[in-house]
C-alpha positions as CSV (number, residue, x, y, z in Angstrom):
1,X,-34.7,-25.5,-25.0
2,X,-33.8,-23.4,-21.7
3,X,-34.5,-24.9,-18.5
4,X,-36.3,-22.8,-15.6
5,X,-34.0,-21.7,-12.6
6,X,-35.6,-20.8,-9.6
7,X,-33.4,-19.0,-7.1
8,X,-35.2,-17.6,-3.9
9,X,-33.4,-15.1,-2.0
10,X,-31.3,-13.5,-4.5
11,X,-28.4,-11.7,-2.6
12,X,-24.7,-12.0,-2.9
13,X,-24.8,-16.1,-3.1
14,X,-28.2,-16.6,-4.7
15,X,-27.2,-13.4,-7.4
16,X,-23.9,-15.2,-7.8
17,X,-26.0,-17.8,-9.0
18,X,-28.2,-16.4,-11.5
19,X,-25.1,-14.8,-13.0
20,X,-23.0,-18.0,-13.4
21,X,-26.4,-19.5,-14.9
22,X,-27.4,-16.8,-17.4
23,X,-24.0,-16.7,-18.6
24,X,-24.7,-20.7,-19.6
25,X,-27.2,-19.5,-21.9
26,X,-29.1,-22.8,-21.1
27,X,-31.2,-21.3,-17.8
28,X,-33.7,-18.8,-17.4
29,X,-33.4,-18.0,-14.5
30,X,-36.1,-16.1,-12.0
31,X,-35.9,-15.0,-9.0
32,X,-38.0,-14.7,-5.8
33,X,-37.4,-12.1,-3.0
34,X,-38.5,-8.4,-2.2
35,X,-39.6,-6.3,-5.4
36,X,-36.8,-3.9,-4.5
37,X,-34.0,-6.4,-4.7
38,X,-35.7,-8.5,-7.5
39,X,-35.5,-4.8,-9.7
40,X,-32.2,-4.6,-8.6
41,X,-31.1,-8.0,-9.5
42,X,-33.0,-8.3,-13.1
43,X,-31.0,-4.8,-13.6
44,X,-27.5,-6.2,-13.1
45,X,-28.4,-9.4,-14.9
46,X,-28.4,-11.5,-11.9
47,X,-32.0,-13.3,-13.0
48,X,-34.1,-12.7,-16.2
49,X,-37.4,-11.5,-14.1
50,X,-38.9,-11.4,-11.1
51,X,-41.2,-14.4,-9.9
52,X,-43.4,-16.1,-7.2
53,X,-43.0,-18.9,-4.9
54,X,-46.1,-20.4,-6.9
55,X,-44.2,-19.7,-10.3
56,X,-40.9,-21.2,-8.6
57,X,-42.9,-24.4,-7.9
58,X,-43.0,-25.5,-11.6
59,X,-39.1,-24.7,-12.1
60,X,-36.4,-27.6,-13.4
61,X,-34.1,-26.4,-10.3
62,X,-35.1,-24.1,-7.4
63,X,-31.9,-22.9,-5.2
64,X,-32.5,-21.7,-1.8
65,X,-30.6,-18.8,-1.1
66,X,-32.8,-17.0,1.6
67,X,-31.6,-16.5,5.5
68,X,-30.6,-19.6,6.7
69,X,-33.7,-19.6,9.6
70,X,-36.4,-19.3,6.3
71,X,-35.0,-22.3,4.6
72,X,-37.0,-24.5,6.7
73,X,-40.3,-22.3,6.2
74,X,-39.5,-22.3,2.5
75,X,-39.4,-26.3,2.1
76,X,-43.0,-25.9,3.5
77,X,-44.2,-23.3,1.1
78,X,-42.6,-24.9,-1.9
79,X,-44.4,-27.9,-0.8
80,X,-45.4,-30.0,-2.5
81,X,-43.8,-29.7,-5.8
82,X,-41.7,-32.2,-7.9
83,X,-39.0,-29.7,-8.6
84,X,-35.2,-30.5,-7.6
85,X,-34.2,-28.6,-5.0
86,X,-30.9,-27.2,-3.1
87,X,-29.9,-24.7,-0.7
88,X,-26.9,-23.0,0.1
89,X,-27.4,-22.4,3.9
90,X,-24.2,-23.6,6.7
91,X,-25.8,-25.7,8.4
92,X,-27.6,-28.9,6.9
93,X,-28.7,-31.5,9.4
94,X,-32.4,-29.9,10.1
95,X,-32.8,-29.1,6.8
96,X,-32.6,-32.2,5.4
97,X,-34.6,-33.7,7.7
98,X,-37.3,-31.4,6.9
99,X,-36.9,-32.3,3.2
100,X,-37.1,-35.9,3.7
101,X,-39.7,-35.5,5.5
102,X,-42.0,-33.5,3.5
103,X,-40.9,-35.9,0.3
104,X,-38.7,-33.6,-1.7
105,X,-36.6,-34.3,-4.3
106,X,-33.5,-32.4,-2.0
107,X,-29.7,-32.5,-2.2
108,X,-28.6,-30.4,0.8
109,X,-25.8,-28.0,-1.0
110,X,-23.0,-25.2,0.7
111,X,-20.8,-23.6,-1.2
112,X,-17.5,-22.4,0.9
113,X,-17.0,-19.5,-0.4
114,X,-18.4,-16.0,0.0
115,X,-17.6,-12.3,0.9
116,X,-17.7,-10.2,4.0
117,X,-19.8,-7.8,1.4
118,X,-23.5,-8.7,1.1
119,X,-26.5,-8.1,-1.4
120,X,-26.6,-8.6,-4.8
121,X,-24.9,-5.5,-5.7
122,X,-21.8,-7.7,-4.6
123,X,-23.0,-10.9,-6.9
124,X,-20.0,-12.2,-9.1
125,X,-20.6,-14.5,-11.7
126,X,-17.0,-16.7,-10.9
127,X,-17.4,-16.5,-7.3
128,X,-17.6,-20.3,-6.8
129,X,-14.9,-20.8,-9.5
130,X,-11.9,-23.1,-7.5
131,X,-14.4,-23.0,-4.4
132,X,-15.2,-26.3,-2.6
133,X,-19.1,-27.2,-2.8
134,X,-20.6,-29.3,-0.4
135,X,-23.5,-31.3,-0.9
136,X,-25.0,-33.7,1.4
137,X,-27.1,-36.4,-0.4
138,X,-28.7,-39.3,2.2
139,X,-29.5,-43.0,1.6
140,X,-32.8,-41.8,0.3
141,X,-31.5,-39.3,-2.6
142,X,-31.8,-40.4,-5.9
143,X,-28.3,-40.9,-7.5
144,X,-29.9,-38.6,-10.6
145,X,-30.9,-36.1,-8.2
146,X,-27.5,-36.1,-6.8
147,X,-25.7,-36.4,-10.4
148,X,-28.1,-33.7,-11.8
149,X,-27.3,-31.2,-8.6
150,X,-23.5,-32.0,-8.6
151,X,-23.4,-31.0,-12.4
152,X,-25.0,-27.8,-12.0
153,X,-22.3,-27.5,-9.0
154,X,-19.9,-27.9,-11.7
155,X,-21.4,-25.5,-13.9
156,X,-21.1,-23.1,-11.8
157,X,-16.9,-23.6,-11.2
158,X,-16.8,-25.1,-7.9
159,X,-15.9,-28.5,-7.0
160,X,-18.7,-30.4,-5.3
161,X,-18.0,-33.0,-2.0
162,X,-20.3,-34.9,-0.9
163,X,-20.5,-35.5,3.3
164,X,-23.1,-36.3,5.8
165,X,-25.3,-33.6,7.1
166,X,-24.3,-34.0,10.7
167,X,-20.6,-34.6,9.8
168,X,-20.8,-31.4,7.7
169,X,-22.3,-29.8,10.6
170,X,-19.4,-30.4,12.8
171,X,-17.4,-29.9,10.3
172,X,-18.3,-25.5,10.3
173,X,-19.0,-25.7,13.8
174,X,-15.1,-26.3,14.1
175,X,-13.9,-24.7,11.0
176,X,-16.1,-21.4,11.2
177,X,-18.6,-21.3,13.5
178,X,-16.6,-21.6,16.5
179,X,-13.6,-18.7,15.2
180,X,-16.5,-16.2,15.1
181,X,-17.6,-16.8,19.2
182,X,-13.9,-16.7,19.7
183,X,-13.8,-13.4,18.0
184,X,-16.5,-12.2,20.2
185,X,-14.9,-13.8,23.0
186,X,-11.3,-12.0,22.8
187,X,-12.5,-8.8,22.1
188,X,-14.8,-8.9,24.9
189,X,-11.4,-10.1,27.1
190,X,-9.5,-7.1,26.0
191,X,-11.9,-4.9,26.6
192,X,-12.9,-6.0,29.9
193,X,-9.3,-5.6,30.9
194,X,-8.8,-1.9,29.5
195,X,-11.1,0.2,27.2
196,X,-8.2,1.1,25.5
197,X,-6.6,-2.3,25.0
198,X,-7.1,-2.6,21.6
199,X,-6.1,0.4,20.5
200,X,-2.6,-1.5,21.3
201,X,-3.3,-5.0,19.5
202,X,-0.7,-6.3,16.9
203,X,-1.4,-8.0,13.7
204,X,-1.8,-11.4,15.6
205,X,-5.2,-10.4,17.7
206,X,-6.3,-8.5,14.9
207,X,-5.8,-11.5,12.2
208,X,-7.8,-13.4,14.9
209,X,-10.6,-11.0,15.6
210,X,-11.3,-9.7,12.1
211,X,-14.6,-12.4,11.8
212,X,-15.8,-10.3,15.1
213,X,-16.8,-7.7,12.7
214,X,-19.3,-10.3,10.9
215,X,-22.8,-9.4,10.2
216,X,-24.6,-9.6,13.9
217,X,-28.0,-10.6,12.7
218,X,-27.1,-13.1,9.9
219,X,-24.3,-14.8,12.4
220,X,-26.8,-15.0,15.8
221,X,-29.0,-16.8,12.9
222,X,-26.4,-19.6,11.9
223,X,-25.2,-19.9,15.1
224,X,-28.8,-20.4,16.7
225,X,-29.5,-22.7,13.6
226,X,-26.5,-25.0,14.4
227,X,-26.6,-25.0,18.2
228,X,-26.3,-28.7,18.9
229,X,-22.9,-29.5,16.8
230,X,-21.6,-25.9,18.0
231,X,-22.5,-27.2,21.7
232,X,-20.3,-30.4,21.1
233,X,-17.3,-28.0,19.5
234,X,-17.5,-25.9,21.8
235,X,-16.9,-28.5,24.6
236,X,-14.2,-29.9,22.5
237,X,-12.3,-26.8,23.1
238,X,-13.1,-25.4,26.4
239,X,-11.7,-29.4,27.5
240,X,-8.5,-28.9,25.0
241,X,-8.1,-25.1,26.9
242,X,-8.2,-26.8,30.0
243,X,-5.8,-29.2,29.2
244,X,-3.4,-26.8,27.7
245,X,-3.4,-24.1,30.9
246,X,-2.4,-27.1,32.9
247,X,0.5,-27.6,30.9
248,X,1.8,-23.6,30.4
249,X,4.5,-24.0,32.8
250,X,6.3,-27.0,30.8
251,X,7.8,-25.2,28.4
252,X,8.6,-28.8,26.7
253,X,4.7,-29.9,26.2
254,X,3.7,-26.5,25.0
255,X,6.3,-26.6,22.3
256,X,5.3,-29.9,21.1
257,X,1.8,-28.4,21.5
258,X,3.0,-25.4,19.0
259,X,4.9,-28.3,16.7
260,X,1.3,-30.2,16.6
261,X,-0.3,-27.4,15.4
262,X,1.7,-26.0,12.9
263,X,1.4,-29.6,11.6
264,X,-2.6,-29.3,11.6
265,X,-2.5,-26.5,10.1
266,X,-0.5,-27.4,7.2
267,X,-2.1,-30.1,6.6
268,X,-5.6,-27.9,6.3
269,X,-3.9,-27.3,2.7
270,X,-6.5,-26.1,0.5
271,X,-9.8,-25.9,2.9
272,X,-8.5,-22.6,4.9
273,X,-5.7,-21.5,3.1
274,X,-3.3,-22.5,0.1
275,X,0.1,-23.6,0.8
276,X,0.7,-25.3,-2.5
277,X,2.6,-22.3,-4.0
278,X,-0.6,-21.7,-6.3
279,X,-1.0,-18.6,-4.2
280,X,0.7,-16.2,-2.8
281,X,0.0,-13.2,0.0
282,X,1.5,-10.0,0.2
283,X,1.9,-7.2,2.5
284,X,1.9,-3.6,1.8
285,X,2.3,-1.0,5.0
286,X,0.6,1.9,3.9
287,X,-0.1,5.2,5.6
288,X,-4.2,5.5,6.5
289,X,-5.2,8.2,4.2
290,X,-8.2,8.5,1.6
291,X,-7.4,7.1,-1.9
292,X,-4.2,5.1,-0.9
293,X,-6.0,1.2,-1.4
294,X,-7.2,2.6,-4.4
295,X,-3.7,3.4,-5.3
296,X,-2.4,-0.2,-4.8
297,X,-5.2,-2.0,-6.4
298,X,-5.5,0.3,-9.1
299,X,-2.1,0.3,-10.3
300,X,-2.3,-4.0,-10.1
301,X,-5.6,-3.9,-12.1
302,X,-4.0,-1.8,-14.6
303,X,-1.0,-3.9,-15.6
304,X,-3.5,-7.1,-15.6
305,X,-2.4,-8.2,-12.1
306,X,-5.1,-10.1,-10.8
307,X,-6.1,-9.6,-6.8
308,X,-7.8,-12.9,-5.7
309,X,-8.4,-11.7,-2.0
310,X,-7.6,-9.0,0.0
311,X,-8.2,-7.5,3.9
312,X,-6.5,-4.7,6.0
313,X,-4.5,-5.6,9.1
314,X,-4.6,-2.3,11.3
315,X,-1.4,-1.3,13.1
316,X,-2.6,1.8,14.7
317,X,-4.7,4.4,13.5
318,X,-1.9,5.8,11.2
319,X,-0.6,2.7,9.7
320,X,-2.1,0.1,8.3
321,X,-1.3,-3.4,6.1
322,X,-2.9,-3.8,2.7
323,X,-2.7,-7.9,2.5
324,X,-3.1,-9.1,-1.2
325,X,-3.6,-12.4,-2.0
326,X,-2.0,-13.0,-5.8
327,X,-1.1,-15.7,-7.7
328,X,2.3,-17.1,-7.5
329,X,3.8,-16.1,-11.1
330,X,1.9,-12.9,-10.4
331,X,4.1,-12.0,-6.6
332,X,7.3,-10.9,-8.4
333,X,5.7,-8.4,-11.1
334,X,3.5,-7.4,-8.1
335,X,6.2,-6.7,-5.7
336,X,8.2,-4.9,-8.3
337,X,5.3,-2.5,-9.6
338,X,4.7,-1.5,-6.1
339,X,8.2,-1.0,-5.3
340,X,8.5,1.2,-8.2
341,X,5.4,3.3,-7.0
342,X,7.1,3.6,-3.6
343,X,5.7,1.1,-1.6
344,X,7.4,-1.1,0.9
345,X,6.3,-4.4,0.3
346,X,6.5,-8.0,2.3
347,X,6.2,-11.2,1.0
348,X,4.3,-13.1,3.4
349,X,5.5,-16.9,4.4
């Protein structure tokens, strides 16, 4: 017999869902959001039918997948119910406070994975396969909760983790919410300094800047959400800025600074990116006219080549980079296809 799942908010994470679900063949799986996007999402198979809050009450396993500021509001709503619940929101610390305190059965859940594409038009059903999942049980979860919760996890392809709400907090404040204000902080440096500086930038400011094009609305709400461990991140780093513009004139600290953190980052290994050889990136120049990413991605698709990430690093407004993220066996055959089309291509250490 199926069992009910309940996803509210069913956009790119909460479709992603529905999709991995359904293709069990052991969920059914309904969803709760506007009529628009609930159409939408029973049309591309994301959930079987639309649903209500009062209908999601009775589910085996509701998934909150709404706006991170709702989540709060949706405990209440939900409430009371003896569903098992999750979430999928950045930031966990209120939230599971809220839970506790309202008596839910709750296992705090984020999956670290995504796409800067939203909606569930951009749902995939493997877009948590390899992904790291965290969930953040407390003393008072029930270990079947948390067993029942980390299976589904597991059903879904990712690989779940459990850590402490305010650790996991502190944890994306320094690993992604504090990138994004830098973002917003550089490009508002060069641009103070010349309306036209960054019409000049290399590949290095850009890599660093390309999160300053994030949703405004759905980043002002994360950030406002995580305020306190972003406050204690942030003064982590204006103190480590400090110290490190009183050493810029010794060139000798300032290398071992540099030797440091090419160390750190290394050591980061599989949370920001994969040095393990499992995957490789590569660079294409390309000239910045209509069709031409087509032409690169098509002509991989074509002869089974699978692209597991891309972005574009702008040069100027001629040129640009195509950067493809492959797997390893899949870099030579890549490299050599594109050669053969006439495209310069960089392997990228």
């Amino acid at each position: 017999m199926r069992r009910t799942l309940a996803v509210v908010g069913v956009g790119l994470i909460g479709g992603s869902i529905g999709l991995a679900a359904r293709s069990r063949r052991d969920w059914e799986v309904i969803g709760v959001d506007r009529p628009g996007v609930l159409e939408r999402a029973a049309a591309l198979g994301a959930i079987d039918r639309p649903s209500t809050l009062k209908e999601a009450r009775e589910a085996d396993l509701i998934v909150l997948a709404a706006p991170i500021s709702q989540i709060v509001t949706l405990l209440k709503d939900l409430s009371p119910t003896r569903a098992l619940m999750t979430d999928v929101a950045s930031t966990k610390a209120s939230i599971v406070r809220e839970a506790e305190r309202l008596g839910l059965r709750f296992v705090g859940g984020h999956p670290m994975n995504g796409s800067q594409l939203a909606g569930v038009d951009n749902a995939r059903a493997d877009l948590f396969e390899g992904a790291r999942y965290f969930l953040t049980p407390t003393e008072r979860t029930d270990p079947d909760d948390y067993r029942e919760v980390s299976g589904f996890v597991r059903s879904l392809g990712a690989t779940p983790t459990a850590v402490e709400a305010d650790k996991h907090d502190l944890l994306m404040a320094a690993l992604s919410h504090l990138p994004h204000l830098m973002a917003v902080a550089l490009l508002r440096v060069a641009s103070d300094i010349s309306p036209e500086a960054l019409s000049f930038a290399g590949p290095s400011f850009r890599d660093l800047t390309r999160v300053g094009s994030s949703n405004p609305s759905l980043w002002a709400d994360i950030l406002a959400e995580n305020a306190p461990a972003l406050g204690e991140v942030l003064g982590r780093f204006a103190g480590a800025m400090a110290q490190i513009g009183s050493e810029i004139s010794n060139r000798e600290v300032i290398e071992r600074r540099f030797r440091e953190a090419r160390e750190a980052y290394e050591a980061l290994g599989g949370i920001l990116i994969e040095r393990s050889g499992k995957n490789v990136e590569i660079s294409v120049p390309v000239e910045n006219r209509p069709g031409v990413f087509a032409e690169v991605t098509t002509l991989l698709g074509r002869n089974n080549i699978n692209i597991l990430d891309l972005y574009v690093r702008h040069s100027n407004t001629s040129r640009a980079a195509l950067v493809l993220t492959v797997d390893s066996k899949s870099a030579p055959p890549a490299r050599r296809l594109l050669q053969e089309a006439g495209f310069r291509v960089e392997i990228l250490d």
